[in-house]
N, C-alpha and C positions, 0 to 999 in steps of 0.2 A: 675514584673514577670507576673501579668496576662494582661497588655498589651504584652508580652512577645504571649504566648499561644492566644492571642485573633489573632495578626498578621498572626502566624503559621496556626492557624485554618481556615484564611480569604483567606491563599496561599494555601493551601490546598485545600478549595474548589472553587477557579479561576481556578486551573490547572485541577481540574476535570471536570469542564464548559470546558474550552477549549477545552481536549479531545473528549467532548463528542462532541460538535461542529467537528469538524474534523472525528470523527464515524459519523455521523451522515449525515455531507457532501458526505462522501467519501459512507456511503449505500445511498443516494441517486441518485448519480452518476450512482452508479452498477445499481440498479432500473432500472434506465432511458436508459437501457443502451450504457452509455457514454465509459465504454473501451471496450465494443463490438466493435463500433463504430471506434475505434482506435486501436485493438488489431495489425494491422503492426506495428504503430507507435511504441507504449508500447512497442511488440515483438522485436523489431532493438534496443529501447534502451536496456532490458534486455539485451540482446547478446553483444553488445557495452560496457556493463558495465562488464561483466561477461570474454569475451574476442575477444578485440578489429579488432584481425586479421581475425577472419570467421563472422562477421559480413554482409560482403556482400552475402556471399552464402548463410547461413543459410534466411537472410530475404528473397531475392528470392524465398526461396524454402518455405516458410508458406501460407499456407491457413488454413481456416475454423476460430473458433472463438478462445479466448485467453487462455481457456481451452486446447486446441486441440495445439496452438501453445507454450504454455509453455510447457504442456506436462505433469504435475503433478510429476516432479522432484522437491526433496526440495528445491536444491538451485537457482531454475529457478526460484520457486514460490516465496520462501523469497525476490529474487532480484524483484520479479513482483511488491510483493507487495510495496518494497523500492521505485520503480518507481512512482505507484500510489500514493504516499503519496507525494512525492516530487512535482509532478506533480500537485495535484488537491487537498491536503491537505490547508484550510484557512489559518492554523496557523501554522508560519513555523518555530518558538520560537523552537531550539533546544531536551529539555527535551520532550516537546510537541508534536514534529513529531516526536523523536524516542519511545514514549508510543505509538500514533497513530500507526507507522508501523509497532510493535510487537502486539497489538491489531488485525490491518488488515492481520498481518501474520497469526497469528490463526484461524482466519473469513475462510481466503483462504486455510491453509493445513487442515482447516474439512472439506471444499466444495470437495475437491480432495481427502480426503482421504474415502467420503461417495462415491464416485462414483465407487469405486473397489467393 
């Protein structure tokens, strides 16, 4: 039994390492900024992901940065951040990048929803 609980305890705090590695990656990124940098890219695949058929118009039509072209719609942002993780996330262990991407979703709808 308490090899039982010593195990649980050891996954426990690997997966919280991991997370934080992937926070940790992904604010450094932002920092540096690496999806400024790429906010058409990011911006085509949201759209792409979100719906496939205006995909071409809409990337045509973005400018300025990935604020400005997601727009601070919820579900632009939640897909943004889905992007981001996928994309530039280390660790891509399922459990792992869906904690990471609800982690980075909250990061991003307080960024957007402080700018109102």
């Amino acid at each position: 039994m308490k090899f039982i609980k010593i195990a649980i305890l050891v996954a426990v705090i690997a997966f919280i390492i991991a997370v934080g590695i992937n926070f940790y990656k992904l604010y450094q990124l932002d920092k540096d900024g690496e999806f400024n940098r790429n906010y058409i890219k990011i911006s085509i695949e949201v759209v792409k992901r979100l719906n496939p058929g205006i995909s071409g118009v809409i990337s045509s039509a973005l400018s300025g940065d990935i604020f400005a072209a997601v727009g601070g719609e919820e579900r632009l942002v939640r897909e943004f951040s889905n992007v981001i993780c996928d994309w530039y996330a280390p660790i891509k262990w399922p459990p792992i990048l869906n904690t990471s991407k609800e982690i980075w979703w909250l990061i991003y709808k307080n960024k957007f929803d402080s700018k109102e």
